[in-house]
Backbone of each chain as ProteinMPNN parsed JSONL, in Angstrom:
{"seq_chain_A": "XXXXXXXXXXXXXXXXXXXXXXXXXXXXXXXXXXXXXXXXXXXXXXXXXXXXXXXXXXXXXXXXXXXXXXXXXXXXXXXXXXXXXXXXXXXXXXXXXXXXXXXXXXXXXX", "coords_chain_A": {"N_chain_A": [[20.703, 22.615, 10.694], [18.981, 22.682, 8.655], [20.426, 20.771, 6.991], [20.559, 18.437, 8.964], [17.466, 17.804, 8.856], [17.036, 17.075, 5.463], [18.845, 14.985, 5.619], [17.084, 13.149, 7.226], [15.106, 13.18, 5.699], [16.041, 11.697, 3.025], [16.952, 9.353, 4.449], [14.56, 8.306, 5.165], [13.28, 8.345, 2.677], [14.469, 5.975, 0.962], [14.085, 3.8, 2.798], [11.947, 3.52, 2.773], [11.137, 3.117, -0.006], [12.724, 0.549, -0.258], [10.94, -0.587, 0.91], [8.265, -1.102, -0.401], [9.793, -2.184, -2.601], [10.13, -4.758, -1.779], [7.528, -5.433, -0.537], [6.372, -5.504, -3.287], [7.846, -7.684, -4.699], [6.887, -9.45, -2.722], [4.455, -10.039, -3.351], [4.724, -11.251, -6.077], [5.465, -13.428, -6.059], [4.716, -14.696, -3.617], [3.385, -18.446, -2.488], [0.989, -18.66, -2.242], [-3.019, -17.085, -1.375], [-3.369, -15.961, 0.951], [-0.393, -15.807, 1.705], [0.515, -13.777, 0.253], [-1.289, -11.903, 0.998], [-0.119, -10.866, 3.395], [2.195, -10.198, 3.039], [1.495, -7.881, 0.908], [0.57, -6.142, 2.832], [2.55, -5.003, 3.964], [3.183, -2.578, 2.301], [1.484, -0.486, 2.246], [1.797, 0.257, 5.041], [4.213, 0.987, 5.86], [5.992, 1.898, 3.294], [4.618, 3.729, 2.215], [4.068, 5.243, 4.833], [6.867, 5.954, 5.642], [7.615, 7.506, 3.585], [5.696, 9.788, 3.488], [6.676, 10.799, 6.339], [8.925, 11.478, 5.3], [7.915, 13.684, 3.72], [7.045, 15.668, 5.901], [9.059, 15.76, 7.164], [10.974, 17.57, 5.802], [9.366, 19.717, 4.382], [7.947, 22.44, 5.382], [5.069, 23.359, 4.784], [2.965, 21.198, 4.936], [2.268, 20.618, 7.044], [-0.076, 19.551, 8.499], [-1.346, 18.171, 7.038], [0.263, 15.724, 6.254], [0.425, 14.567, 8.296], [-2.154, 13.998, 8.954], [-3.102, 11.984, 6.617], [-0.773, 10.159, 7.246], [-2.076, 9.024, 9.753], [-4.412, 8.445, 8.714], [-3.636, 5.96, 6.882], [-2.829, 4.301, 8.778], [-4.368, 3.247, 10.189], [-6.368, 2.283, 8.035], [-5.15, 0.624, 6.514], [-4.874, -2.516, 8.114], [-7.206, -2.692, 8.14], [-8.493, -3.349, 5.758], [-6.659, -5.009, 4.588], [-7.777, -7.392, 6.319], [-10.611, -7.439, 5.484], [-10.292, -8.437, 3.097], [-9.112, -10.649, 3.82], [-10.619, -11.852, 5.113], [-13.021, -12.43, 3.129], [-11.665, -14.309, 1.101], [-11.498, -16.291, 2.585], [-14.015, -16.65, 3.535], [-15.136, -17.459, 0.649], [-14.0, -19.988, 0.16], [-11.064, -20.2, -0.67], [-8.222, -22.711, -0.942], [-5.416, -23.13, 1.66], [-1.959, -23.019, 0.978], [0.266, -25.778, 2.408], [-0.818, -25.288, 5.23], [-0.502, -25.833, 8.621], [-2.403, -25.825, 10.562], [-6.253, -25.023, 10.298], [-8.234, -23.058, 11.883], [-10.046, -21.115, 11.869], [-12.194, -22.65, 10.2], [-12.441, -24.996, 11.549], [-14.334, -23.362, 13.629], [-16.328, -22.475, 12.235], [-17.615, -24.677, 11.426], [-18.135, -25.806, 13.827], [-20.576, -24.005, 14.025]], "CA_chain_A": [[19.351, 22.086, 10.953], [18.124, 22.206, 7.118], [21.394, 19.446, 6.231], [19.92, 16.987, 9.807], [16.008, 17.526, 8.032], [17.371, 16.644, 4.49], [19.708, 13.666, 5.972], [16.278, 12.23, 7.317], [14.576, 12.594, 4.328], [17.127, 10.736, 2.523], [16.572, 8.102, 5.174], [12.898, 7.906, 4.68], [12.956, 7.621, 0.901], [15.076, 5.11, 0.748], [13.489, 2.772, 3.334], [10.331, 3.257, 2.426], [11.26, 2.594, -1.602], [12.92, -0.681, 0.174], [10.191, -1.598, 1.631], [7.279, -0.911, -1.501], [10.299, -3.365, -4.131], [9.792, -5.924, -1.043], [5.898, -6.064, -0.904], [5.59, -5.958, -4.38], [8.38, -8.788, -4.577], [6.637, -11.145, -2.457], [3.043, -10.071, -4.165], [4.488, -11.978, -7.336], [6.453, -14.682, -5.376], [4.418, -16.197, -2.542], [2.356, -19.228, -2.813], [-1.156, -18.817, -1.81], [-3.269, -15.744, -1.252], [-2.955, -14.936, 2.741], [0.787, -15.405, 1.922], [0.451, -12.452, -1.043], [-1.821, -10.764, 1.501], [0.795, -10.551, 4.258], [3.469, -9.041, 1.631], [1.738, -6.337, 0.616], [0.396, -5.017, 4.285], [4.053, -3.985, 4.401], [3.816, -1.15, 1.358], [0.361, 0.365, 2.926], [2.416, 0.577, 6.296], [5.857, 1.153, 5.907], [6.176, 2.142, 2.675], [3.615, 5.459, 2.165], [3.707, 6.323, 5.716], [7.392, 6.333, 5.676], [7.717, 8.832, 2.333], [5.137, 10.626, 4.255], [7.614, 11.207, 7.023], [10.061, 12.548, 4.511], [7.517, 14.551, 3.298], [6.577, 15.947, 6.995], [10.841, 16.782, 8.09], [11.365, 18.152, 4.388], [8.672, 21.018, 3.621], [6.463, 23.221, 6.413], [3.978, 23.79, 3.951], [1.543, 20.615, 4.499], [2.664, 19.581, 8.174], [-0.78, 18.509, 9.17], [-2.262, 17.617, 6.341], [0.849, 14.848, 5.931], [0.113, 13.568, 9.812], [-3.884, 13.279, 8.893], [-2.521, 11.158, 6.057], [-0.332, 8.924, 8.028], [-3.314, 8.343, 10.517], [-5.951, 7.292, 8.164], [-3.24, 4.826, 5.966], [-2.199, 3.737, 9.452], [-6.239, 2.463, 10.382], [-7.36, 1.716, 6.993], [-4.898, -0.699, 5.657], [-4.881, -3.24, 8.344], [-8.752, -3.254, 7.89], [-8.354, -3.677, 4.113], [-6.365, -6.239, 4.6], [-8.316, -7.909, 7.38], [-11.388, -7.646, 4.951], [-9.746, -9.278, 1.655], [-8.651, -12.104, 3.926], [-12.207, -12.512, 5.532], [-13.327, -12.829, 1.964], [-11.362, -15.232, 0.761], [-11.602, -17.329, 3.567], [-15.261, -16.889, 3.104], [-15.357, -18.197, -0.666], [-12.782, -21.242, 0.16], [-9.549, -20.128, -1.556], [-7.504, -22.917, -0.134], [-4.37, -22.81, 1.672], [-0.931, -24.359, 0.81], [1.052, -26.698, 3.25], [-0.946, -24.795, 6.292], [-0.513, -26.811, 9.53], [-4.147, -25.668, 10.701], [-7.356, -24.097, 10.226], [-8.702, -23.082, 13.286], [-11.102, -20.473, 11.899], [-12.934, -23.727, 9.486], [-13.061, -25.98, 12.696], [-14.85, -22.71, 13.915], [-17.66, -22.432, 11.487], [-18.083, -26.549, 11.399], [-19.076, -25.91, 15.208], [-21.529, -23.326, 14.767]], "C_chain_A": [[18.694, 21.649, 9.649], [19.217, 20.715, 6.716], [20.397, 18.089, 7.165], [18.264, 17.059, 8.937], [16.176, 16.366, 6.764], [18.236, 15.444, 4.669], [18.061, 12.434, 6.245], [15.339, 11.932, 6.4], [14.99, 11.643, 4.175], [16.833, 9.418, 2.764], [15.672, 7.608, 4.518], [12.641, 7.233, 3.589], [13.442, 6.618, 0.541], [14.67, 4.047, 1.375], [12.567, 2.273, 3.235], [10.18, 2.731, 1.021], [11.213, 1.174, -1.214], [11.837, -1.594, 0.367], [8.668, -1.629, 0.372], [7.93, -2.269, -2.097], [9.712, -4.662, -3.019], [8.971, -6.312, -1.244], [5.849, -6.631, -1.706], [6.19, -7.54, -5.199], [7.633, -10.162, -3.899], [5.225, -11.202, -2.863], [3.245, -11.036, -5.227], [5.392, -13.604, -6.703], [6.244, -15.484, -4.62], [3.548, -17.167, -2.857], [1.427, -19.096, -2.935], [-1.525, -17.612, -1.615], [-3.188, -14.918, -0.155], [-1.607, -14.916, 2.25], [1.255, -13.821, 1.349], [-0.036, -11.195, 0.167], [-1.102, -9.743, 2.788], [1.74, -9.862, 3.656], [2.89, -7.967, 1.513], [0.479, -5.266, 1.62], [1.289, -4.349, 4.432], [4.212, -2.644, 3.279], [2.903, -0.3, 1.933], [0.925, 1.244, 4.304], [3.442, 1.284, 6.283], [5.967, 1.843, 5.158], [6.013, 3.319, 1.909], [4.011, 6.061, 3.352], [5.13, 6.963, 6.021], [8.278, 7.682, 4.495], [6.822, 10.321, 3.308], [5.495, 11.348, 5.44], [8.552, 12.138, 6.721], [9.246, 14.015, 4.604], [7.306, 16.069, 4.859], [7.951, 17.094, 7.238], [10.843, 17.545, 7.137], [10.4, 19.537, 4.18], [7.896, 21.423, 5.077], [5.191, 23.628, 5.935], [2.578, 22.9, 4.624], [2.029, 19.393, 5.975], [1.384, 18.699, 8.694], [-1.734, 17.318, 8.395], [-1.129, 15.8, 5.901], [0.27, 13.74, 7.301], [-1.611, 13.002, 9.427], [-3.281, 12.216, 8.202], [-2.086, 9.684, 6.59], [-1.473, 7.92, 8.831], [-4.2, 7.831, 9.755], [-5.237, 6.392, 6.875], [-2.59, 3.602, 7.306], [-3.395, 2.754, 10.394], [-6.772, 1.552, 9.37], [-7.02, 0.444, 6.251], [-4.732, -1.935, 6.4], [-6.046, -3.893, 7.949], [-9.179, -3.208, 7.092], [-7.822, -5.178, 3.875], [-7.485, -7.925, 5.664], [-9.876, -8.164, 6.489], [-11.429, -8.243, 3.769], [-9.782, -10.668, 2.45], [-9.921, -12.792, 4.433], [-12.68, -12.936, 4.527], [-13.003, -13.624, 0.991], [-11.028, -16.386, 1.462], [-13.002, -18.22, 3.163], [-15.631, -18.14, 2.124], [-14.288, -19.575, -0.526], [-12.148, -20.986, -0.463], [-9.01, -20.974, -0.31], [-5.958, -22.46, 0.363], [-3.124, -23.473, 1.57], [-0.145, -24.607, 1.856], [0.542, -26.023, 4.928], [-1.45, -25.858, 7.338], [-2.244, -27.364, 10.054], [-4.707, -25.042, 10.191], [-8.243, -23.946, 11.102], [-10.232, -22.214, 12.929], [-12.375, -21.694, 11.063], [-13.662, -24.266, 10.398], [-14.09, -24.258, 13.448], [-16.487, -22.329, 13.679], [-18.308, -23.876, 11.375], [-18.917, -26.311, 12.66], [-20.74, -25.019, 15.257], [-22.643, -23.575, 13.577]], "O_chain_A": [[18.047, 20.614, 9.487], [18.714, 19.72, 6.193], [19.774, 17.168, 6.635], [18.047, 16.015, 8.323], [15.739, 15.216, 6.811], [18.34, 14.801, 3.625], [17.906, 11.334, 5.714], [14.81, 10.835, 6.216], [14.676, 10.645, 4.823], [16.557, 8.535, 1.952], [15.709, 6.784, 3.604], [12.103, 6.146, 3.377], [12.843, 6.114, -0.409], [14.78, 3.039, 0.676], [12.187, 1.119, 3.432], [9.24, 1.978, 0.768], [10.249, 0.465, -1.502], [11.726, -2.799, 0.146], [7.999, -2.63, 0.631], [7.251, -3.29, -2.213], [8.895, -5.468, -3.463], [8.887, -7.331, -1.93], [5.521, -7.818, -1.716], [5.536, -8.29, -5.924], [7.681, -11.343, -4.245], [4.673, -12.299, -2.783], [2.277, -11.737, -5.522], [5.716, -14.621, -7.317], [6.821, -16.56, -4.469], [2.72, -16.766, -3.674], [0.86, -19.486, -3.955], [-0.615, -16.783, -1.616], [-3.019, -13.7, -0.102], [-1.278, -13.73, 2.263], [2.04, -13.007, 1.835], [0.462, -10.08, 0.321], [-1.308, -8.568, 3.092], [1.939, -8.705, 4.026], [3.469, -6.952, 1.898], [-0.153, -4.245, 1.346], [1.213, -3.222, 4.921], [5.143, -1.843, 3.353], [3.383, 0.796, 2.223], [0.662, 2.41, 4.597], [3.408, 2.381, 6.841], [6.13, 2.953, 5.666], [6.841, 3.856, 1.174], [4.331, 7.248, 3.299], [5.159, 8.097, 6.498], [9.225, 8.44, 4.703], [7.259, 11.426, 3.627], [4.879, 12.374, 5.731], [8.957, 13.127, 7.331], [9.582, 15.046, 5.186], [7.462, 17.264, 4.61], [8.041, 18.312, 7.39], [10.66, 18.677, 7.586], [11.028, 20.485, 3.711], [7.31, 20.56, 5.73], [4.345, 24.183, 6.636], [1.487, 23.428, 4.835], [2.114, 18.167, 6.046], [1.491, 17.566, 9.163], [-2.384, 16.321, 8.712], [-1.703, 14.859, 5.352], [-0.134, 12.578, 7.26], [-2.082, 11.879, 9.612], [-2.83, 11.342, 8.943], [-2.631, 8.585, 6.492], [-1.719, 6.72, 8.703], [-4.786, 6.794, 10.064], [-5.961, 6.074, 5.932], [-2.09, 2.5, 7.079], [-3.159, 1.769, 11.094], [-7.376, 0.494, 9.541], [-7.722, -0.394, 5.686], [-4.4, -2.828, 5.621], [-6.171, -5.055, 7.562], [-10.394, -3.017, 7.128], [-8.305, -6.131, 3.263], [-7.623, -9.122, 5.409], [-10.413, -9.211, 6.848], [-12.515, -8.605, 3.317], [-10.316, -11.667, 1.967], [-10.225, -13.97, 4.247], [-12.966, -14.122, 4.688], [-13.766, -13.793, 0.04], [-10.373, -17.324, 1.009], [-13.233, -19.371, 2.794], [-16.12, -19.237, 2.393], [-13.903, -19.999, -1.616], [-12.415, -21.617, -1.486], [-9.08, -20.594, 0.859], [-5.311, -21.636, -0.285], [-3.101, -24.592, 2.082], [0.265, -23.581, 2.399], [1.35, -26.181, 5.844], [-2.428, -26.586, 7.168], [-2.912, -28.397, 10.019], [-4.133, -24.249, 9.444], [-9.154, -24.774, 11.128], [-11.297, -22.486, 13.484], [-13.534, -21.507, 11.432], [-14.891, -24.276, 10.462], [-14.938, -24.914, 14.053], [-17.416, -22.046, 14.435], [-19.522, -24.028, 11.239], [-20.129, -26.524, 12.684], [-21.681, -25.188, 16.033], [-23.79, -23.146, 13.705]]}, "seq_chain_B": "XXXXXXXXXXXXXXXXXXXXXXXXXXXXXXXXXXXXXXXXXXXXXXXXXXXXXXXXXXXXXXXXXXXXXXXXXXXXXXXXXXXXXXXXXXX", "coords_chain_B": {"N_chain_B": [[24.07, 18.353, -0.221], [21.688, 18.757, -0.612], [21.552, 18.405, -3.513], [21.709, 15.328, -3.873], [19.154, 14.668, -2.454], [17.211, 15.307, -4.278], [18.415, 13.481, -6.768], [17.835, 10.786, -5.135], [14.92, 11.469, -4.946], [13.938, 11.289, -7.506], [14.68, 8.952, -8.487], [13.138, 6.887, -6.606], [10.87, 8.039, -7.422], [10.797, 6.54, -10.127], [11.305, 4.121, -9.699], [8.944, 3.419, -8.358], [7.134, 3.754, -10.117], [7.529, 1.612, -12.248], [7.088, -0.466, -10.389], [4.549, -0.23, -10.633], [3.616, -0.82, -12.947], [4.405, -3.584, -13.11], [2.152, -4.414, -11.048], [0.049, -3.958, -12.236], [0.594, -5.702, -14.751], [0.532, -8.018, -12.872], [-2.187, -8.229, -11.685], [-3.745, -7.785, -14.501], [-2.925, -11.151, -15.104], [-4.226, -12.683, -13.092], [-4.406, -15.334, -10.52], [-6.68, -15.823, -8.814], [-9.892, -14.435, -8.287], [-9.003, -13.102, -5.828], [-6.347, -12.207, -6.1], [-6.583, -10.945, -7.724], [-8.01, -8.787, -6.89], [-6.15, -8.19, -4.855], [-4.098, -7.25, -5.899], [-5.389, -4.717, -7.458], [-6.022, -3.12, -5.348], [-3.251, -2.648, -4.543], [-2.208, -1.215, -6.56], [-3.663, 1.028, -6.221], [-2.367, 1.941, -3.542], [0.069, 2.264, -4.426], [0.277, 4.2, -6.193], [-0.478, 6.001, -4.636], [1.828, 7.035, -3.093], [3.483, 7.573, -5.249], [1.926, 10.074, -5.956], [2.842, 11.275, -3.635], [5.437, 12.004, -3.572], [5.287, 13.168, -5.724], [4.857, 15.736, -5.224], [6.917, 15.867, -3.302], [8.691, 16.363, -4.977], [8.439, 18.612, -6.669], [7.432, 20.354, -4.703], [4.97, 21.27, -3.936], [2.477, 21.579, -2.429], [-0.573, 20.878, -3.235], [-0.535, 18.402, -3.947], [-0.483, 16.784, -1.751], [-3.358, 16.785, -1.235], [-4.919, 15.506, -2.909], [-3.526, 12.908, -2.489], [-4.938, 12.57, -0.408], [-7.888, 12.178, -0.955], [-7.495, 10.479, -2.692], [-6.623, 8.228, -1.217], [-8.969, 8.117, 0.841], [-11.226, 7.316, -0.818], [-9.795, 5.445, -2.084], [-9.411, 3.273, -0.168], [-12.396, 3.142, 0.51], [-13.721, 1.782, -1.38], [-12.04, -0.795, -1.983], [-12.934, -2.035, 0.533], [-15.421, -2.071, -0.11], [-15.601, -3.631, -2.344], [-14.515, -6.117, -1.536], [-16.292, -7.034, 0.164], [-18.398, -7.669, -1.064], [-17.371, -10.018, -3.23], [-17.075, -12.041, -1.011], [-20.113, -11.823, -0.466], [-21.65, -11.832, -2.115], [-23.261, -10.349, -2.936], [-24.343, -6.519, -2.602], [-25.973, -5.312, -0.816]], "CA_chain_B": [[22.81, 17.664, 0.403], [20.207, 19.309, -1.874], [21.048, 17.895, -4.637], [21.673, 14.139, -3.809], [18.04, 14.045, -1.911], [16.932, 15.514, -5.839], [18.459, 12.786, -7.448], [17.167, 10.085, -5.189], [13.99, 11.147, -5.402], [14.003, 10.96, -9.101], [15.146, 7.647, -8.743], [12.669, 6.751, -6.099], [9.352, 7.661, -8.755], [10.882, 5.646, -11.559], [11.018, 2.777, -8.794], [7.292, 3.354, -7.94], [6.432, 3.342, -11.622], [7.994, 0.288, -12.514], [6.469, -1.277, -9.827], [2.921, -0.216, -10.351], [3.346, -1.45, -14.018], [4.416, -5.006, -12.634], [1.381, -5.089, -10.195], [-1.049, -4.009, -13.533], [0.485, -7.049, -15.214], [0.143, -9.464, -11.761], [-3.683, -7.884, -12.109], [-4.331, -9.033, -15.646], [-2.431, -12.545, -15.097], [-4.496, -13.023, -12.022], [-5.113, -16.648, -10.763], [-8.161, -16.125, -8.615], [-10.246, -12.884, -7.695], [-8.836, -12.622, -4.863], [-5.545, -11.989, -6.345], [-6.912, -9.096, -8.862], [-8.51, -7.424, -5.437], [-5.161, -7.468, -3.796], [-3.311, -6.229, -6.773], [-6.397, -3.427, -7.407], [-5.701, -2.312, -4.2], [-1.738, -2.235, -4.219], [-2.133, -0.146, -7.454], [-4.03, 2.569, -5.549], [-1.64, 2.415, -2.717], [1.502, 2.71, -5.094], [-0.364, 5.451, -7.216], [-0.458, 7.391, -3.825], [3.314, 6.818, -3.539], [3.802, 8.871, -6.696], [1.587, 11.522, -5.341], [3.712, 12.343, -2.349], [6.735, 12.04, -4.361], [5.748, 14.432, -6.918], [4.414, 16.53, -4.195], [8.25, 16.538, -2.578], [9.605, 16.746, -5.981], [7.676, 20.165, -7.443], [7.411, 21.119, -3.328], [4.149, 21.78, -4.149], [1.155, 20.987, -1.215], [-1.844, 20.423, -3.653], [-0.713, 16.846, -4.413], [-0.921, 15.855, -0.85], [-4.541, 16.904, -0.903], [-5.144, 14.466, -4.064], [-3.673, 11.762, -2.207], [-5.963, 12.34, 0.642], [-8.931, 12.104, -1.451], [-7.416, 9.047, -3.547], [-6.523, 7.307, -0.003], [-10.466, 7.69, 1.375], [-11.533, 6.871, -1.732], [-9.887, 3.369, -2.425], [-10.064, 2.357, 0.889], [-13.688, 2.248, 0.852], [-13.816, 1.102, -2.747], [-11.448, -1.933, -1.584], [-13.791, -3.061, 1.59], [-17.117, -2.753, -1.167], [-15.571, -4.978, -3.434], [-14.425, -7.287, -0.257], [-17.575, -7.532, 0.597], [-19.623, -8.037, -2.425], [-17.114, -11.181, -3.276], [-17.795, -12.579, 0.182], [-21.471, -12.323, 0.39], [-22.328, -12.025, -3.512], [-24.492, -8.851, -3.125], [-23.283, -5.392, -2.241], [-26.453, -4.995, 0.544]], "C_chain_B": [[21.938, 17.645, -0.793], [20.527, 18.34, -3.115], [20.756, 16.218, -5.253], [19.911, 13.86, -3.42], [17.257, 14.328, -3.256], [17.25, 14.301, -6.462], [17.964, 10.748, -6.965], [15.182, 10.078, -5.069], [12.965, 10.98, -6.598], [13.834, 9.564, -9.26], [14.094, 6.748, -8.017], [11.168, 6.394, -6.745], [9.862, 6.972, -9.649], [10.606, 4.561, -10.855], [9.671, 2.198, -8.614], [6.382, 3.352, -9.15], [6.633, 1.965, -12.11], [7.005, -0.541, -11.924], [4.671, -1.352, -9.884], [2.61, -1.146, -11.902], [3.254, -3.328, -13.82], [2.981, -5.087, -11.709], [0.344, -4.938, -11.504], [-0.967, -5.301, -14.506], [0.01, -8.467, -14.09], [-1.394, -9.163, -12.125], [-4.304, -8.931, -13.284], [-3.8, -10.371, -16.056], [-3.29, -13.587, -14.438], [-4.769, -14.776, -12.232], [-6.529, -16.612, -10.164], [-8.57, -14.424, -8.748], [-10.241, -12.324, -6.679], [-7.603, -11.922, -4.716], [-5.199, -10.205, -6.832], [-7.325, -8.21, -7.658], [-7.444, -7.148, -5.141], [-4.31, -6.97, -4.516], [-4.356, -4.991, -7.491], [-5.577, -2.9, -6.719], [-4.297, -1.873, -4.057], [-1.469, -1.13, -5.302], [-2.137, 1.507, -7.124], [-2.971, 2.916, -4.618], [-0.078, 3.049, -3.49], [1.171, 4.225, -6.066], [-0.506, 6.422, -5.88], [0.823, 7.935, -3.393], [4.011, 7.958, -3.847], [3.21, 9.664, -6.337], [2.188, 11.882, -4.525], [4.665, 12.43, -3.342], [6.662, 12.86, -5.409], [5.338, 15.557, -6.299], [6.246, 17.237, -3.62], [8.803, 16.813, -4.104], [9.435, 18.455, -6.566], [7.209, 21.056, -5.733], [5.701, 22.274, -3.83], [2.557, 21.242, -3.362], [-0.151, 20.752, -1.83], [-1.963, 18.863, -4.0], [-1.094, 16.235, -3.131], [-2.18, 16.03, -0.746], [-5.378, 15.691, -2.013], [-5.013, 13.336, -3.365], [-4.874, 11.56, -1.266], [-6.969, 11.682, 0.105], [-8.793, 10.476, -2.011], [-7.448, 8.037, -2.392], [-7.584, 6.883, 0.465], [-11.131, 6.668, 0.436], [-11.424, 5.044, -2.294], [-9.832, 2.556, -1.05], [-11.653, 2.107, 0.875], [-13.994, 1.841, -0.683], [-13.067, -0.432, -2.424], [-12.727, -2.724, -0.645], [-15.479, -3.272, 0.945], [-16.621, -3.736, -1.745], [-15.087, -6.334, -2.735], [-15.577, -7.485, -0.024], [-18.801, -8.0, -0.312], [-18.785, -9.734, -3.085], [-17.752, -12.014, -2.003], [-19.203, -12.647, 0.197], [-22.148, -12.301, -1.195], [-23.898, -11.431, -3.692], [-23.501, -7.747, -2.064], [-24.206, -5.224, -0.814], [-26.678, -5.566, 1.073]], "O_chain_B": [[21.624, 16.789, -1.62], [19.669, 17.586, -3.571], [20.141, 15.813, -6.24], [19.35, 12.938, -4.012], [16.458, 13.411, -3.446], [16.205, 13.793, -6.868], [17.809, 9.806, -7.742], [14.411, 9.119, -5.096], [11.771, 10.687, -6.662], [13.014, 9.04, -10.012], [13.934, 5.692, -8.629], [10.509, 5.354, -6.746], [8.888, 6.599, -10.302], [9.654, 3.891, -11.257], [9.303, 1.025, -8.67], [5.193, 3.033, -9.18], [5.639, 1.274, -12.337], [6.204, -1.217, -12.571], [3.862, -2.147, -9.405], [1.675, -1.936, -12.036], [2.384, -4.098, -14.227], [2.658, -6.275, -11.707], [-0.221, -5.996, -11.778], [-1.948, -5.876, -14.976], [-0.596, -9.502, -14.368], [-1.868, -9.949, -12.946], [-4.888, -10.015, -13.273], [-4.09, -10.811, -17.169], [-3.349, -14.78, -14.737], [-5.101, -15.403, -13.237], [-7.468, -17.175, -10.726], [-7.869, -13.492, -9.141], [-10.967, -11.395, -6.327], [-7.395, -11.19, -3.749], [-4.495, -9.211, -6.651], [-6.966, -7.038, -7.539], [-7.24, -5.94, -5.023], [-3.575, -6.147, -3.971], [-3.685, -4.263, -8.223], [-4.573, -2.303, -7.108], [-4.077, -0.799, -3.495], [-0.657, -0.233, -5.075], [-1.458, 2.504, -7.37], [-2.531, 4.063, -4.698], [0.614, 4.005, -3.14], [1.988, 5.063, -6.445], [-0.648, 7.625, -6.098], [0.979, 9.153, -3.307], [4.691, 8.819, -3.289], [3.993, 10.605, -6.209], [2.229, 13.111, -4.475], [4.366, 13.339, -4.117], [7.649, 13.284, -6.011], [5.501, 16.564, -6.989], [6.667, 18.392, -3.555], [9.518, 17.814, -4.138], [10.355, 19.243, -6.786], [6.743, 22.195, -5.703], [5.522, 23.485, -3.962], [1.718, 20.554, -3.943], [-1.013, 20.394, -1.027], [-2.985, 18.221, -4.247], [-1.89, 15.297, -3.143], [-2.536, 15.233, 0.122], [-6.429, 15.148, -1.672], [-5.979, 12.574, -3.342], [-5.642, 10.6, -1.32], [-7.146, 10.545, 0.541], [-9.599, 9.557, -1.863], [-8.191, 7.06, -2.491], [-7.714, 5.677, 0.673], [-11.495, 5.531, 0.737], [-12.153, 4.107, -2.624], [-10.173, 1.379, -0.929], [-12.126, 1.015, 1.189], [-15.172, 1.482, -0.677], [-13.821, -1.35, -2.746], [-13.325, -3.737, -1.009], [-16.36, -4.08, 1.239], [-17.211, -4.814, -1.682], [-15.232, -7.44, -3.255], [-15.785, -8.697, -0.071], [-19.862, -8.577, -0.074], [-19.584, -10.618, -3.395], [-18.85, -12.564, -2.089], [-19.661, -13.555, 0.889], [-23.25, -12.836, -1.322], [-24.978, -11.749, -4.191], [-22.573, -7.909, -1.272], [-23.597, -5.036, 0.239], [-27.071, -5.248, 2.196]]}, "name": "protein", "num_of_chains": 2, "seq": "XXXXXXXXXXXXXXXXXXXXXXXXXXXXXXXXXXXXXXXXXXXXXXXXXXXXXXXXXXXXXXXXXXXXXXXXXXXXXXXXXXXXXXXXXXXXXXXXXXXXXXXXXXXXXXXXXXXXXXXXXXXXXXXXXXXXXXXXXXXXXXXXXXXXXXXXXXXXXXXXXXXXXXXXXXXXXXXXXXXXXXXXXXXXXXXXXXXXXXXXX"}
């Protein structure tokens, strides 16, 4: 039972590392700033909550205090993200080669 | 077992260091300020990272209480400074 715990660790840390080099990979790599902002939703998500998993199978010490954790990185960073991109919508950062802008024609109407 | 999940999570914080140093340089490169917000913010999230991880490393439960605090903390520090670009006042 302690080897299957320590096997899913293992897992965890490793997917979740995966998925942090990714973000921060396409943080320095995509064009424009929603593209940047879409990249690194995936380390907030994936990347903490799955270490935080490890952390959860791996020790009995800090079982609930890891689950609070999960829950308030699993609320807060969509609506982190969701508030960067409102804000640079806001201020006109344009966008590159984007087909539409539906939210623009939005504010033109009102 | 034991000692492989030891040596990747050794390997795991050097990863998460590295990378926080690269987002501190994307930071002070930035092209707009919308850039420096979203590399702020990835700092804090990778700096909480390293708190679990030295938490499983030293199996020691006071770090996850740090992150907690650091987690509340820059989330609402992130959606002030979202919002003070956007409307160019904080009230």
């Amino acid at each position: 039972m302690e080897t299957l715990f320590q096997l899913i660790a293992i897992l965890a840390v490793v997917i979740g590392t995966a998925f942090s080099v990714l973000g921060v990979l396409g943080f320095i790599r995509m064009p424009d700033v929603y593209t940047r902002l879409h990249a690194t939703g995936k380390v907030s998500v994936f990347g903490v909550v799955l270490l935080l998993l490890a952390t959860v199978a791996l020790t009995p010490l800090d079982f609930g205090k890891g689950l609070v954790l999960i829950v308030l990185l699993v609320i807060g960073g969509p609506v982190t993200s969701h508030a960067i991109g409102s804000a640079a919508h806001r201020i006109g950062i344009p966008m590159k080669r984007a087909a539409r802008d539906d939210l623009a024609a939005l504010e033109r109407e009102q | 077992m034991s000692q492989l999940l030891s040596i990747i999570l050794d390997i795991a914080l050097a990863i998460h260091i590295a990378l926080i140093a690269v987002c501190v340089w994307r930071v002070a490169r930035g092209e707009t300020v919308i850039d420096r917000l979203i590399g702020a913010d990835l700092v804090g999230i990778l700096m909480l990272a390293v708190l679990v991880l030295i938490a499983l490393i030293l199996v020691n439960s006071t770090y996850i209480d740090v992150a907690l605090g650091l987690a509340a903390l820059g989330f609402v520090g992130t959606i002030a400074l979202a919002k003070y670009i956007a409307d160019q006042q904080m009230f």
